[in-house]
C-alpha positions as CSV (number, residue, x, y, z in Angstrom):
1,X,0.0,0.0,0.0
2,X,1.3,3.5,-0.8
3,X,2.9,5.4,1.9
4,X,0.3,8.2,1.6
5,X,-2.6,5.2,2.7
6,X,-1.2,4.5,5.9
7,X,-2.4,5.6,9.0
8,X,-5.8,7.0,10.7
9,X,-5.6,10.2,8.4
10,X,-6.9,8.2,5.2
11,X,-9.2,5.7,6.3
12,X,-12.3,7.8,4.7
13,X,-10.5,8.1,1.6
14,X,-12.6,6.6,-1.6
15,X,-11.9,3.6,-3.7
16,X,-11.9,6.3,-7.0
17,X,-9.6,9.2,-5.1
18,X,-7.2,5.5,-4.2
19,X,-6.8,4.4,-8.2
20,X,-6.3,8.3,-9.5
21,X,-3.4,8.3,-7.4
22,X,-1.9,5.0,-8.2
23,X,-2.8,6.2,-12.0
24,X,-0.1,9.1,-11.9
25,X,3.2,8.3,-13.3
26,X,5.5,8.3,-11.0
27,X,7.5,11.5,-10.2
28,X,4.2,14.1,-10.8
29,X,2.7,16.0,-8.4
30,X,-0.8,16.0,-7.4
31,X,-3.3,17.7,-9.9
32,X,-4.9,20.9,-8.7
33,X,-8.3,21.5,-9.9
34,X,-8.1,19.7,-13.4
35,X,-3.9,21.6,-13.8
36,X,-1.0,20.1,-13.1
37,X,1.7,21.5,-9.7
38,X,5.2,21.6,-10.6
39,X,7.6,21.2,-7.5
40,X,7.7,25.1,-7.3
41,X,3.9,24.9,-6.8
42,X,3.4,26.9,-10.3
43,X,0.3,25.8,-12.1
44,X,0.4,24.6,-15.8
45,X,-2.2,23.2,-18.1
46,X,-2.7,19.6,-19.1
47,X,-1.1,19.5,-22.2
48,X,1.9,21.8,-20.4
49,X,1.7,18.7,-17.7
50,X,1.9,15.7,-20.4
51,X,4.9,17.4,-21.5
52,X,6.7,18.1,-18.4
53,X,6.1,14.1,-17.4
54,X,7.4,13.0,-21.4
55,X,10.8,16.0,-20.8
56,X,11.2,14.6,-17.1
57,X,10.9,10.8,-18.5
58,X,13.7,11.6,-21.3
59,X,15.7,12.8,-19.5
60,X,16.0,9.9,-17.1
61,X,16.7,7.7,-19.4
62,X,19.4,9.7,-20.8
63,X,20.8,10.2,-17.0
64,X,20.5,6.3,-16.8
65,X,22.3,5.8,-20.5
66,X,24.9,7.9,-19.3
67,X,25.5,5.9,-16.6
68,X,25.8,3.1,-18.5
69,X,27.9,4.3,-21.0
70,X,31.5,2.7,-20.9
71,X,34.7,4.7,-21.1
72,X,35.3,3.7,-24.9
73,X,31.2,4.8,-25.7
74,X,31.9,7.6,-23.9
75,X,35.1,8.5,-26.1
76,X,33.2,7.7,-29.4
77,X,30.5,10.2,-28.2
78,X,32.8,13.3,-27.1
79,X,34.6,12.3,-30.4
80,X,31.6,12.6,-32.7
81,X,30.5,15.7,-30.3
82,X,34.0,17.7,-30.5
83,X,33.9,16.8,-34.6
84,X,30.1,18.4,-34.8
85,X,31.9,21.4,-32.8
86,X,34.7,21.5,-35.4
87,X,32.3,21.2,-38.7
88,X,30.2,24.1,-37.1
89,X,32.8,26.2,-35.9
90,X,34.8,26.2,-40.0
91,X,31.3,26.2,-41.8
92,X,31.0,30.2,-39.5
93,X,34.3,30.6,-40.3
94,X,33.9,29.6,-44.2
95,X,30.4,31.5,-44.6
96,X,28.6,28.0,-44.7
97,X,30.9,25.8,-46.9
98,X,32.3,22.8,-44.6
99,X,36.0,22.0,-46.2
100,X,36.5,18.1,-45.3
101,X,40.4,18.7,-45.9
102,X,40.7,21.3,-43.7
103,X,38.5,19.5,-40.6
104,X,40.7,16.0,-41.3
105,X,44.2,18.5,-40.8
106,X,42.6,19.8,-38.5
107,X,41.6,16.8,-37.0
108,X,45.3,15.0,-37.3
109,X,47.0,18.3,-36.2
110,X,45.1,18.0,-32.9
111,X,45.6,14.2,-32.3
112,X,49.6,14.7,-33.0
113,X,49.5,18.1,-30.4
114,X,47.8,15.6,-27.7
115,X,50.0,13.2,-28.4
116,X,53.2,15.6,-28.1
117,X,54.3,14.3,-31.5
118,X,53.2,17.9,-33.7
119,X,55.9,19.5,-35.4
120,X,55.0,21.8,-38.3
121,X,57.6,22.8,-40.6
122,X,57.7,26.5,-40.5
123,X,61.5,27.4,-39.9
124,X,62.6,27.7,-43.4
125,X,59.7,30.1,-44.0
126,X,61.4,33.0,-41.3
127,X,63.8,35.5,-42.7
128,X,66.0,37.8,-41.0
129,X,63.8,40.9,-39.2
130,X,65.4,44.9,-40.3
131,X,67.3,45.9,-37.4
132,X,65.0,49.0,-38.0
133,X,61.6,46.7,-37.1
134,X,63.3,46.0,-33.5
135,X,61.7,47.9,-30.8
136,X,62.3,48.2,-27.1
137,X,60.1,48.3,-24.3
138,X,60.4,51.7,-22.2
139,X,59.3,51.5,-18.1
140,X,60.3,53.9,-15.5
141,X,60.5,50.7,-13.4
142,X,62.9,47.9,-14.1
143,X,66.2,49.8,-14.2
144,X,68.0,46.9,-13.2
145,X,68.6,43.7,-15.9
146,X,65.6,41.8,-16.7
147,X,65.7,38.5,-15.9
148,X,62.7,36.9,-17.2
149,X,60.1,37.2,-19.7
150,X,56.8,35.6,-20.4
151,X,53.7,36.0,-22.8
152,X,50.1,35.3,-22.2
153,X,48.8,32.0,-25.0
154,X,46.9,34.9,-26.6
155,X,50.0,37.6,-27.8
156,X,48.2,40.3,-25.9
157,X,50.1,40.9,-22.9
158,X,54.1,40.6,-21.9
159,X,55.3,40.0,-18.6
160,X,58.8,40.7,-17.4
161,X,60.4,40.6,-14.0
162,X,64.1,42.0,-13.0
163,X,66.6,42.7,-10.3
164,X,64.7,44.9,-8.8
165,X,61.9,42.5,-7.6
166,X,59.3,44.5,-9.7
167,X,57.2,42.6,-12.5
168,X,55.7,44.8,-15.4
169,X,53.2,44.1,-18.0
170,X,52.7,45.8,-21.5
171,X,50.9,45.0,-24.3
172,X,52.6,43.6,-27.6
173,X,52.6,46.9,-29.0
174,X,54.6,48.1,-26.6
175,X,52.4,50.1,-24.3
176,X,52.6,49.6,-19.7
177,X,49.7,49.0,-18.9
178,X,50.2,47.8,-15.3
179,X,53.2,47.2,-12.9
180,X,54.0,45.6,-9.2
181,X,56.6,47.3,-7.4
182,X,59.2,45.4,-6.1
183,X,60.2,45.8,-1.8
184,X,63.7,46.2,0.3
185,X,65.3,43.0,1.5
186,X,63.8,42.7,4.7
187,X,60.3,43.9,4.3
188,X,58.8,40.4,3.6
189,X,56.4,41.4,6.4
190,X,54.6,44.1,5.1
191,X,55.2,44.2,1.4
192,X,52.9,42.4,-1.1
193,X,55.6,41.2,-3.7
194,X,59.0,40.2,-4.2
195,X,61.7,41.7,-2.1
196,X,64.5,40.2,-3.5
197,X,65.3,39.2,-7.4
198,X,62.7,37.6,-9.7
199,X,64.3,34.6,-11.6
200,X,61.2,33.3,-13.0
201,X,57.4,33.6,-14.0
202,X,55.3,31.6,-16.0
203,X,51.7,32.5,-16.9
204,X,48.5,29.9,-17.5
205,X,47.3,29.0,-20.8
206,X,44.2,31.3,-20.2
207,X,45.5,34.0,-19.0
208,X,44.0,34.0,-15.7
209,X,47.2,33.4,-13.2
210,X,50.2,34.8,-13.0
211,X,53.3,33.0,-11.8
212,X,56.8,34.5,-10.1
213,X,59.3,33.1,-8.2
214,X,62.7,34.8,-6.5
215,X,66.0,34.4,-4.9
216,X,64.4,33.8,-1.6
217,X,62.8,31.0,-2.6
218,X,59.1,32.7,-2.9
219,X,56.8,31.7,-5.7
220,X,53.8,34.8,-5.7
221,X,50.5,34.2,-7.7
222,X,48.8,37.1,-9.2
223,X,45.9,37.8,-11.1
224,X,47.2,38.3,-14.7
225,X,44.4,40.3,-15.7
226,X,44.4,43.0,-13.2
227,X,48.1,42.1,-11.1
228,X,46.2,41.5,-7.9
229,X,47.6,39.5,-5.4
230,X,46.2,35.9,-4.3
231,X,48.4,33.8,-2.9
232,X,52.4,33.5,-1.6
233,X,54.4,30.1,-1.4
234,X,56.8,29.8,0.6
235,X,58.3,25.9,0.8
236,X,61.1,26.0,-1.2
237,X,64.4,26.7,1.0
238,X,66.1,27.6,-2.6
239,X,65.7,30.3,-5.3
240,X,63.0,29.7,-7.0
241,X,64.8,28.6,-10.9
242,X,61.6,27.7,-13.4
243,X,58.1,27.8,-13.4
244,X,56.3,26.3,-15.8
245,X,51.9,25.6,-15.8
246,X,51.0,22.4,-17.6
247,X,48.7,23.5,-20.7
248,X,44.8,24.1,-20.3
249,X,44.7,23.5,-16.3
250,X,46.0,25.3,-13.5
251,X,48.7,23.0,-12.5
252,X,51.4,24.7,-11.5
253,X,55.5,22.8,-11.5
254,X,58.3,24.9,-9.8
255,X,61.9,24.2,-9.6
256,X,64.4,25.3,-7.1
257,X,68.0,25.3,-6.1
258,X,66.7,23.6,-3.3
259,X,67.1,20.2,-5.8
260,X,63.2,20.0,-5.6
261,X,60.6,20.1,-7.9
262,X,57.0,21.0,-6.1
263,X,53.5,20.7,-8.1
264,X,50.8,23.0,-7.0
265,X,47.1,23.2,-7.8
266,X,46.0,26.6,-8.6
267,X,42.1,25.8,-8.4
268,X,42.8,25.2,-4.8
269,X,45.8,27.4,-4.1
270,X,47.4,24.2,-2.3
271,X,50.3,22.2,-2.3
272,X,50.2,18.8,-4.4
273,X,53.5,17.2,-4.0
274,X,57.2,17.3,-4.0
275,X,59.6,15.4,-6.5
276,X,62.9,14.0,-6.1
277,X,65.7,13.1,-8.0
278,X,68.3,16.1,-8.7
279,X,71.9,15.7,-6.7
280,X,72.1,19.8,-8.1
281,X,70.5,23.1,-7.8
282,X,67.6,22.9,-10.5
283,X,68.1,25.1,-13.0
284,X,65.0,25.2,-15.5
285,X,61.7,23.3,-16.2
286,X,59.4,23.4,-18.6
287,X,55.8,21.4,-19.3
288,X,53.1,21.3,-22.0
289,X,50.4,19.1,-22.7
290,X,51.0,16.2,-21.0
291,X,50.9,15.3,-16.4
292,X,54.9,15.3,-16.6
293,X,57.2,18.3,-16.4
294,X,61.3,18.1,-17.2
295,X,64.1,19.3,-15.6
296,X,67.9,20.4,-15.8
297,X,70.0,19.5,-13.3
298,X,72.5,22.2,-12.9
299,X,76.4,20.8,-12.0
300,X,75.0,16.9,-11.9
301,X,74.9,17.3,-15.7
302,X,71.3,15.3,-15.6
303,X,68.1,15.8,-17.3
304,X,65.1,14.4,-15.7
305,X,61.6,13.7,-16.8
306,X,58.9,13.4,-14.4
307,X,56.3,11.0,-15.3
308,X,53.3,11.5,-12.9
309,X,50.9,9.9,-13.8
310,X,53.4,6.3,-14.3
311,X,55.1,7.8,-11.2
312,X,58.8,7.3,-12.7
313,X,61.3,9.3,-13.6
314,X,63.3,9.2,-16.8
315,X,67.2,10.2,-16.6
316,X,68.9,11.7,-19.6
317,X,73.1,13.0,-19.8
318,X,75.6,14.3,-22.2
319,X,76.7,18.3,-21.2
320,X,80.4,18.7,-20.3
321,X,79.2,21.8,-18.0
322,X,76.6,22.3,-15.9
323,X,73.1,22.3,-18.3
324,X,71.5,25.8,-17.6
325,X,68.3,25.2,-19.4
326,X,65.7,23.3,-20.9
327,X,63.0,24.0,-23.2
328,X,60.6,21.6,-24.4
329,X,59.7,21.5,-28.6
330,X,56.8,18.9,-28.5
331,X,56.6,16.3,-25.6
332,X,58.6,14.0,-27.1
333,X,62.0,16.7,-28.4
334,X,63.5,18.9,-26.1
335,X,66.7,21.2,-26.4
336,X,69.0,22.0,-23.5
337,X,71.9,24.6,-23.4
338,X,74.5,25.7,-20.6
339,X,77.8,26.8,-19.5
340,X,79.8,24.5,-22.0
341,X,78.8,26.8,-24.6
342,X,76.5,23.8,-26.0
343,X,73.0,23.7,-28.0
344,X,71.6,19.8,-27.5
345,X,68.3,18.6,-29.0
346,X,67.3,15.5,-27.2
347,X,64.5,12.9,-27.8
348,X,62.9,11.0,-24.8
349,X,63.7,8.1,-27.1
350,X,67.3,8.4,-26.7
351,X,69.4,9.1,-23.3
352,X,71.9,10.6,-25.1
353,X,71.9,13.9,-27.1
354,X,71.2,13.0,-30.9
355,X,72.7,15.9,-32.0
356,X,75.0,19.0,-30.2
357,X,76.3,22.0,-31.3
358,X,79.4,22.9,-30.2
359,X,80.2,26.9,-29.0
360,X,77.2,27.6,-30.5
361,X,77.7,31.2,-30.1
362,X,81.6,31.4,-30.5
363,X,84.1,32.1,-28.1
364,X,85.7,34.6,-25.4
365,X,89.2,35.8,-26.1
366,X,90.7,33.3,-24.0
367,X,89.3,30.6,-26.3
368,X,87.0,29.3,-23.9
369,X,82.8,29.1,-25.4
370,X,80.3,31.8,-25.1
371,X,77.9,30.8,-22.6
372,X,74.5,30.1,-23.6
373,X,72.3,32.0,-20.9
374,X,68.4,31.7,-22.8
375,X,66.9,29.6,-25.6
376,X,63.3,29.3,-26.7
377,X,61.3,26.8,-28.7
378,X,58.2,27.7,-30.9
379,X,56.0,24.8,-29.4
380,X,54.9,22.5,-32.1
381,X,57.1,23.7,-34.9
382,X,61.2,23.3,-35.9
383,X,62.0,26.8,-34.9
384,X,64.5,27.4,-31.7
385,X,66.4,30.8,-30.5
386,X,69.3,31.0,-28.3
387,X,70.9,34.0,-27.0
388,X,74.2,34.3,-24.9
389,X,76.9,37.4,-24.5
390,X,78.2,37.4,-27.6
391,X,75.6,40.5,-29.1
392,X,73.6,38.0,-31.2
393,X,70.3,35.8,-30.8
394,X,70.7,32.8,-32.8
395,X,67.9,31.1,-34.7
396,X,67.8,27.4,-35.7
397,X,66.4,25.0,-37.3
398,X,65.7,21.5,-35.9
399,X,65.7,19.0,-38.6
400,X,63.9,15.2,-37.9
401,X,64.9,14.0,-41.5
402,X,66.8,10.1,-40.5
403,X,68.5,12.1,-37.3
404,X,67.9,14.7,-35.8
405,X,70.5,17.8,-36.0
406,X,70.5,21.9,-35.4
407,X,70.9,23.8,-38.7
408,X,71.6,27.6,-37.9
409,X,69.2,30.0,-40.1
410,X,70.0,33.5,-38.9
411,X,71.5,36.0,-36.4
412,X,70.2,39.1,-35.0
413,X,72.6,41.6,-33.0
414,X,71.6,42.5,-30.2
415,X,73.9,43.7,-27.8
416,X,73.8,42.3,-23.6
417,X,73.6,39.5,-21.4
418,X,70.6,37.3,-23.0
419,X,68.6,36.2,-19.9
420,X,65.2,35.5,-21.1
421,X,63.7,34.6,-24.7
422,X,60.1,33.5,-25.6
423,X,58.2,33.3,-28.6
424,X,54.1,34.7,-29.1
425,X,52.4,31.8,-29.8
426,X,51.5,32.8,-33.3
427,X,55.1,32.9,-33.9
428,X,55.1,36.5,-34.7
429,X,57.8,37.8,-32.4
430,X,60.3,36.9,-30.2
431,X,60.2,38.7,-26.8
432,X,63.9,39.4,-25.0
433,X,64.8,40.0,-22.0
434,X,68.4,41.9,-21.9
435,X,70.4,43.1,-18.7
436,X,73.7,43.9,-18.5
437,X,74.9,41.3,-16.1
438,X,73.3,37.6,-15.8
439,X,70.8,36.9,-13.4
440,X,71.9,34.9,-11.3
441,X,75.5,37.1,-10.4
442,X,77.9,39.3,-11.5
443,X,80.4,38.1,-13.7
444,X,80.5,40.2,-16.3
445,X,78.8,43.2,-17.0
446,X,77.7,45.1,-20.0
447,X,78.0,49.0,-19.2
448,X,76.9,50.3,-22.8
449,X,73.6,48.1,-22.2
450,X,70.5,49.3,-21.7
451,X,68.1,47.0,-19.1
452,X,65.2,46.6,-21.4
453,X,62.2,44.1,-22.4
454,X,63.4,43.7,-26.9
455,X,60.5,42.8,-29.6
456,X,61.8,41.3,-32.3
457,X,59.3,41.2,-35.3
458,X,59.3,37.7,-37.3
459,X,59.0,38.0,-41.2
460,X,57.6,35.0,-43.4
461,X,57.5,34.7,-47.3
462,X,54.8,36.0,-48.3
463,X,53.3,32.8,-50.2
464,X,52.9,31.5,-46.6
């Protein structure tokens, strides 16, 4: 008997009243004078009441499909979903004509990016910028060298941080639109910001956090959009030496002299883990699409990749100097560069470098090699920049034909200590970060150099 039977209460109720109730389908609400009542107690016709019970019914048994889906339906589905998307979205772009070629590149291009195996040939398009085209950034902040330089995944908005703990932003063409002031060492207390030098910054994919760590191991996280404050992290007992956000999330990887390697979730503003595995100070990282970030190791001459969703580590070797940098190209090539003077491009297929350049930028009067202080990888493509002390960033070509090698393209003089290169995504420009000493110390210093954020304008053949 129906709940609503029992008891005292419904003894007098008729025999008709009893089967009108159990008629109802299940999940409607009592009728009201000849109208259905919604659960809001909002009156609607009969025919508005048939179709609220044939929506409500549908909809369960998609709720109950759905949970019956397996993981490879469900794959098939958000395929065929994300291809609807994609046929939609070029038919707007195309004023209504669909082009089947360009969804299947399209298609392939995005299977190969999640796969970390994309690499478009676009290096041999790029031709040597006018000196005239280069144009520098102008701040009354920063008057000490830049040390790092980032760009939001959209080309609006540069990010650089210096020697003087500030961080600025500007837009591509060149305008400040915003700046954080950097404090006195010894002001930690009351100062929102860096008091000591900015080594790194990294931005997320969508622009909406801001990254920056320092010399006192601090790692800041701002909004990128208006350079608000959120959060400080402070568990690092090292300078803070790469930060890098894995692509479309808010996962955070930092690196420190400290030999650690920490993974932060952004969402949250928490701490995820720590990682092992360095017998040096750390002294880059990078990430992109996949849950694993890499990692030069400083004096212990070791590359590492961290694999975190197998939880392992791969080890890779082959600098005669401490390896001062790593940039990733896809997820499966990487290129490292360092105090040896040496430009590597790696494979994770391959513990050894499969090809190295040796005093890729020259050498010092006393015969020993430029050191190589910044590179930069257009993610995706063959293209690579390197910059060092010798007044010229160097542009390459990395070639996958049988072996894998370097092939230099151009050089662009430009006077300084490189400490920081990164290219827009659209491959456009080349953002630089110049300063007259390195970051990291004093050995040498550039007097006739100005401390300044460099745009470097890219030029294609036109038939591209």
């Amino acid at each position: 008997m129906p709940f609503f039977l029992r008891g005292r209460r419904h003894e007098n109720i008729s025999k008709k009243t009893t089967l009108e109730r159990k008629k109802r389908p299940n999940g409607v609400p009592p009728a009201k004078k000849g109208k259905f009542a919604t659960e809001d107690d909002e009156e609607i016709t009969s025919d508005e009441g048939e179709q609220y019970i044939k929506e409500k019914q549908v909809n369960e048994e998609e709720k109950a499909e759905e949970e019956e889906e397996t993981a490879q339906e469900k794959k098939v589905r958000l395929a065929r979903q994300y291809l609807k998307e994609l046929k939609e979205q070029k038919a707007q772009d195309e004023d209504g004509d669909v082009d089947n070629a360009a969804i299947s590149t399209q298609l392939r291009e995005d299977l190969l990016e999640a796969s970390g195996r994309l690499r478009k040939r676009v290096a041999d398009t790029y031709r040597q910028p006018a000196i005239e085209d280069i144009f520098v950034l102008k701040s009354k902040h920063q008057k000490l060298p830049i040390t790092c330089v980032t760009v939001t995944s959209d080309d609006k908005f540069i990010f650089s941080g210096s020697k003087d703990c500030s961080i600025v932003k500007y837009t591509l063409d060149g305008k400040r639109i915003g700046s954080i002031p950097g404090g006195r060492k010894g002001t930690e207390d009351i100062h929102i910001g860096h008091t000591t030098h900015i080594f790194s910054m990294a931005v997320s994919s969508d622009g909406k956090f801001l990254a920056s760590g320092d010399q006192g191991g601090n790692i800041h996280i701002w909004d990128a959009e208006t350079l608000k404050h959120l959060k400080k992290f402070k568990k690092h007992r090292g300078a803070i030496s790469g930060l890098a956000f894995r692509y479309a999330t808010h996962t955070l990887y930092s690196a420190a002299h400290d030999r650690m390697v920490m993974v932060w979730n952004l969402d949250a503003m928490a701490f995820v883990e720590n990682l092992g595995g360095h017998q040096d100070a750390i002294t880059g990282i990078d990430a992109l699409i996949r849950e694993s970030c890499i990692t030069s190791g400083g004096r212990d001459q070791s590359v590492i990749v961290y694999m975190l969703a197998e939880d392992k580590q791969l080890r890779f070797s082959g600098h005669q100097d401490s390896i001062d940098g790593i940039k990733l190209v896809n997820d499966q090539t990487f290129i490292t560069f360092g105090q040896d003077g040496a430009l590597s491009v790696w494979t994770t297929l391959k513990k050894r470098p499969h090809f190295v350049v040796k005093a890729a930028h020259g050498h010092q009067i006393n015969g020993l090699p430029n050191w190589i202080t910044a590179a930069a990888a257009l993610v995706n493509t063959d293209l690579v920049a390197s910059g060092s002390v010798d007044g010229f960033v160097r542009f390459w070509r990395v070639h996958s034909d049988g072996q894998h090698k370097l092939i230099p393209l151009f050089a662009i003089p430009l006077p300084g200590v490189i400490n920081s290169l990164v290219f827009t995504r659209n491959g456009t420009y080349l953002i630089v970060g110049v300063g007259q000493e390195h970051k990291l110390g004093r050995w040498f210093k550039e007097k006739t150099v100005k401390n300044s954020v460099v745009v470097i304008p890219l030029k294609k053949d036109k038939c591209e």
